[in-house]
ChimeraX commands (.cxc) that place a marker at each C-alpha (Angstrom):
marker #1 position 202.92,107.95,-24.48 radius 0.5
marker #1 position 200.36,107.99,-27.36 radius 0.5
marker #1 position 200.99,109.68,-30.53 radius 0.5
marker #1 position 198.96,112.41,-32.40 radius 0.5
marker #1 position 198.34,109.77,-35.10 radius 0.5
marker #1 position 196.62,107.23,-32.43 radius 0.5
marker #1 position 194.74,109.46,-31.02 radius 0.5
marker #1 position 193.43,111.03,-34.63 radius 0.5
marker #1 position 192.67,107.42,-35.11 radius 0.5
marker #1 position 190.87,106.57,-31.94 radius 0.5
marker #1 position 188.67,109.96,-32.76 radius 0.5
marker #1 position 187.90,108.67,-36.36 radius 0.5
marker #1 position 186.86,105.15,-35.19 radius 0.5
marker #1 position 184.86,106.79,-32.33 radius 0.5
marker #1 position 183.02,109.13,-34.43 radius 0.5
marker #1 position 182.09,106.25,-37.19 radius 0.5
marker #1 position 180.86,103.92,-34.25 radius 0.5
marker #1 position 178.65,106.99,-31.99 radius 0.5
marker #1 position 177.86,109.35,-35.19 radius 0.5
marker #1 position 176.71,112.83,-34.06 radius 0.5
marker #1 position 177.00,111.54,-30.44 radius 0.5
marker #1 position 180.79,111.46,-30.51 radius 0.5
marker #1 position 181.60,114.49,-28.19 radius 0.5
marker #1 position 179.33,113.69,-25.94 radius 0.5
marker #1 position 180.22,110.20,-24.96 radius 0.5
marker #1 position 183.84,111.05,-25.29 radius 0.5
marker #1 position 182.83,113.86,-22.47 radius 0.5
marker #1 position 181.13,111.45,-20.70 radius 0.5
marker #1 position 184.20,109.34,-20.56 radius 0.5
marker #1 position 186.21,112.27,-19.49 radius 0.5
marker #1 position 184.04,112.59,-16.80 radius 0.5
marker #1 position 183.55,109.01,-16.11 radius 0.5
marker #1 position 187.82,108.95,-15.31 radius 0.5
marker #1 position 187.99,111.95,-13.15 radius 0.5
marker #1 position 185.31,110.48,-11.38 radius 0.5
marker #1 position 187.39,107.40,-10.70 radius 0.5
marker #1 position 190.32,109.85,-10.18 radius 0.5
marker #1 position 192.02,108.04,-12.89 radius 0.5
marker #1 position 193.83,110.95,-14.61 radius 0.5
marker #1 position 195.62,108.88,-17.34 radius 0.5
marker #1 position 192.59,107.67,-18.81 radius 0.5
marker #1 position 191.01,111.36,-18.40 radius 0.5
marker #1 position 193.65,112.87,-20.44 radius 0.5
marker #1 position 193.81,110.13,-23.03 radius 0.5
marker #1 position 189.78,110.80,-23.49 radius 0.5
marker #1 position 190.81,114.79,-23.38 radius 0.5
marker #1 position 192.69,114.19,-26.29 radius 0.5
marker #1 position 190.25,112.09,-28.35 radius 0.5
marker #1 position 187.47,114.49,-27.36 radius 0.5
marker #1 position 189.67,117.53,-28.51 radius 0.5
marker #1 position 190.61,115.41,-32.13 radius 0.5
marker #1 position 186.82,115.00,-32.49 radius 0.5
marker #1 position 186.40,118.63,-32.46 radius 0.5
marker #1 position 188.86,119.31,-34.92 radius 0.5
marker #1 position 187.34,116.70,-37.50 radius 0.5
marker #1 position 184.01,117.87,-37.30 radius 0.5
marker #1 position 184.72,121.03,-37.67 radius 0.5
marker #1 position 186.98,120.12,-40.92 radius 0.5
marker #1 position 184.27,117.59,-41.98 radius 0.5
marker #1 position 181.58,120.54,-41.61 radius 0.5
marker #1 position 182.86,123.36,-42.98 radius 0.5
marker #1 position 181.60,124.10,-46.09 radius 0.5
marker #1 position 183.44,126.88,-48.62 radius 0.5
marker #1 position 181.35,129.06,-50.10 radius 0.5
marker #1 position 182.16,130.32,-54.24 radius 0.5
marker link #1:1,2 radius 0.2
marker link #1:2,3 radius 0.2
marker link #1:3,4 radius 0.2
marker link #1:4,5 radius 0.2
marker link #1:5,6 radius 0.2
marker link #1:6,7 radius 0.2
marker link #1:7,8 radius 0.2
marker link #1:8,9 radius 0.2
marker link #1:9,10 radius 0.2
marker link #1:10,11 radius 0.2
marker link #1:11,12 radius 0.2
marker link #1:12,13 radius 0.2
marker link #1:13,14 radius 0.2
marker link #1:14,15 radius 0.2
marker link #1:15,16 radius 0.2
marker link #1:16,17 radius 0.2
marker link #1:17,18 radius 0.2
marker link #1:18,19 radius 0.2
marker link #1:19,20 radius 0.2
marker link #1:20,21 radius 0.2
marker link #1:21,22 radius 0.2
marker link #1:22,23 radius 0.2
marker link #1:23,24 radius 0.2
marker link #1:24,25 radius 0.2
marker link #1:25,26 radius 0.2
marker link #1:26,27 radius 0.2
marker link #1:27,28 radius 0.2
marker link #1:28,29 radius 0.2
marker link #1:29,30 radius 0.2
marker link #1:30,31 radius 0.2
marker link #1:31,32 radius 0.2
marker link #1:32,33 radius 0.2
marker link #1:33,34 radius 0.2
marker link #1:34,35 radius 0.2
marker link #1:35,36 radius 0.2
marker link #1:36,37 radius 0.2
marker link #1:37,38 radius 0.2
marker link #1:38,39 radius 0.2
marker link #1:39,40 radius 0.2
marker link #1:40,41 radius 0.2
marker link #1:41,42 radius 0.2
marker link #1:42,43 radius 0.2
marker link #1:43,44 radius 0.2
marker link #1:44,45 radius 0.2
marker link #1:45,46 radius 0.2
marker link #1:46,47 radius 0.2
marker link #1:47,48 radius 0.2
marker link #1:48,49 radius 0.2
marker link #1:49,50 radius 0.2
marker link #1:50,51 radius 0.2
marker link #1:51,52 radius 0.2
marker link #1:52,53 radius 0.2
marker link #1:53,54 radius 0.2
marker link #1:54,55 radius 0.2
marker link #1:55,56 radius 0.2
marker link #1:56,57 radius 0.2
marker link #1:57,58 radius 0.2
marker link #1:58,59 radius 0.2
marker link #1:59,60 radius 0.2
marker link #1:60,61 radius 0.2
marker link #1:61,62 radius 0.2
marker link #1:62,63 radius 0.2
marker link #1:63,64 radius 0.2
marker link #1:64,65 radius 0.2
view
């Protein structure tokens, strides 16, 4: 089983290799498992994808004074 700390890490490395087009590929390769009915690898990509959402929107946010 992978840990919340590897996958955080995965998401991180992902997003500084594809930039903006993190979420996308990562849903591509979400799509790219079920397609191959592989439903490990589709659930490990579910969780990257879903860790990529939480940093940009962390990374985004801005406060305003």
């Amino acid at each position: 089983m992978v840990g919340q700390k590897d996958i955080y890490r995965s998401a991180k490395i992902f997003m500084k290799q594809h930039g903006e087009d993190a979420e996308r590929l990562a849903l591509e390769k979400i799509n790219h498992f079920m397609a191959v009915e592989d439903v490990v690898g589709a659930s490990a990509w579910l969780m990257i994808a879903q860790a990529i959402q939480e940093l940009q929107k962390t990374t985004t946010s801005e406060t305003v004074h």
